[in-house]
C-alpha positions as CSV (number, residue, x, y, z in Angstrom):
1,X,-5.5,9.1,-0.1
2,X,-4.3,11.8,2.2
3,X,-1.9,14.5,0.7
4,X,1.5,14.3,1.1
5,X,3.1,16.3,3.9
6,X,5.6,18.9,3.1
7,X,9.2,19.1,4.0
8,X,8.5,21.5,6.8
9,X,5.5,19.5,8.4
10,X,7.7,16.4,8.6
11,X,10.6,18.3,9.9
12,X,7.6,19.9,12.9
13,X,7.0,15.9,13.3
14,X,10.9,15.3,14.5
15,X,11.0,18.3,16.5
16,X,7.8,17.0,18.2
17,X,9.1,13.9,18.7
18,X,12.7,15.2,20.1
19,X,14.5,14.1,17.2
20,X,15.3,18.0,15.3
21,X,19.1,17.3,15.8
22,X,18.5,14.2,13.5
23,X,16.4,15.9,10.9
24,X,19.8,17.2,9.1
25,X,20.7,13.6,8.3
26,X,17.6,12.4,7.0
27,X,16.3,15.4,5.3
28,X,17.9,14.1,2.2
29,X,15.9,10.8,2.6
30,X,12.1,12.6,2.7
31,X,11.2,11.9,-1.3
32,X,7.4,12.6,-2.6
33,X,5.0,9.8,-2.1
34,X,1.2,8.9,-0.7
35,X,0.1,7.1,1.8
36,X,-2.9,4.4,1.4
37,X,-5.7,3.9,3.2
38,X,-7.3,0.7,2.8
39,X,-10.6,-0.4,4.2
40,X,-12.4,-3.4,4.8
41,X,-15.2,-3.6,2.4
42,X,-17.5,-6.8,1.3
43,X,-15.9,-8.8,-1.8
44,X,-19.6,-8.1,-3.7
45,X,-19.2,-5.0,-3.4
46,X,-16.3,-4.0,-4.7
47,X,-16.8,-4.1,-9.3
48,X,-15.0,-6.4,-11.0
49,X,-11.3,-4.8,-11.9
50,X,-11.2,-2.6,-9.4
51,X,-7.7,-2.1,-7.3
52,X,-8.0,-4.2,-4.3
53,X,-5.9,-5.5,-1.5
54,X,-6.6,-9.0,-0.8
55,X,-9.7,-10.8,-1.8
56,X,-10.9,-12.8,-4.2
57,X,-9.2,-12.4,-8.2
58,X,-11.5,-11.1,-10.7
59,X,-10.7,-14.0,-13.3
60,X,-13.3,-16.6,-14.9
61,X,-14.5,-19.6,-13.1
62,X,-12.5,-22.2,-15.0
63,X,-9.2,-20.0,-14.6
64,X,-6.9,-22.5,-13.1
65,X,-4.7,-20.7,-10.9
66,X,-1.0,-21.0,-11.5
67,X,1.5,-23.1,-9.0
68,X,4.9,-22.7,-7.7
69,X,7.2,-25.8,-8.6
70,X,4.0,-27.9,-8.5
71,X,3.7,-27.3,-4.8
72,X,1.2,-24.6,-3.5
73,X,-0.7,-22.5,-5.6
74,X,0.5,-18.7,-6.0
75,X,-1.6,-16.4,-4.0
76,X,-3.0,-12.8,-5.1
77,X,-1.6,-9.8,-3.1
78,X,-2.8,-6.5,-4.7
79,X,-5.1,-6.2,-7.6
80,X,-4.1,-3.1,-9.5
C-alpha cells in the first residue's frame, strides 16, 4: 500500500491540475483512506486464506457453491 497523501499534497494536486479555486469546496470531502495496489500473481502461489482479488475460493472440493434464485451460481469478488 502506498501512504496516504496529506491535505496539502492533495490540495498541490488541484493547483496542478488548474482546479485551486475548487479546492475550498471539496476540502471538506478529502477523508483518510489507502489506496490498493493489486497485482497479477499465479492462483498457486498465493497460500490458502490469504486476501485476494479474484481467483479461485479457498473452500474444500465438495463445497457446493451457493446460487441465486436457483439460476446462476454466486461468484467470489474479494477474499478478505
Amino acid at each position: 500500500m502506498q501512504p496516504v497523501p496529506s491535505l496539502e499534497i492533495i490540495s498541490q494536486l488541484f493547483a496542478a491540475a488548474g482546479l485551486e479555486k475548487y479546492w475550498s469546496n471539496y476540502e471538506q470531502y478529502v477523508k483518510p483512506g489507502f489506496l490498493l495496489e493489486p497485482m497479477l500473481t499465479p492462483e498457486e502461489q498465493i497460500p490458502v486464506g490469504s486476501t485476494k482479488i479474484g481467483g479461485h475460493p479457498d473452500v474444500p472440493a465438495n463445497f457446493k457453491w451457493p446460487d441465486w434464485e436457483g439460476s446462476r451460481w454466486v461468484s467470489l469478488r474479494k477474499s478478505i
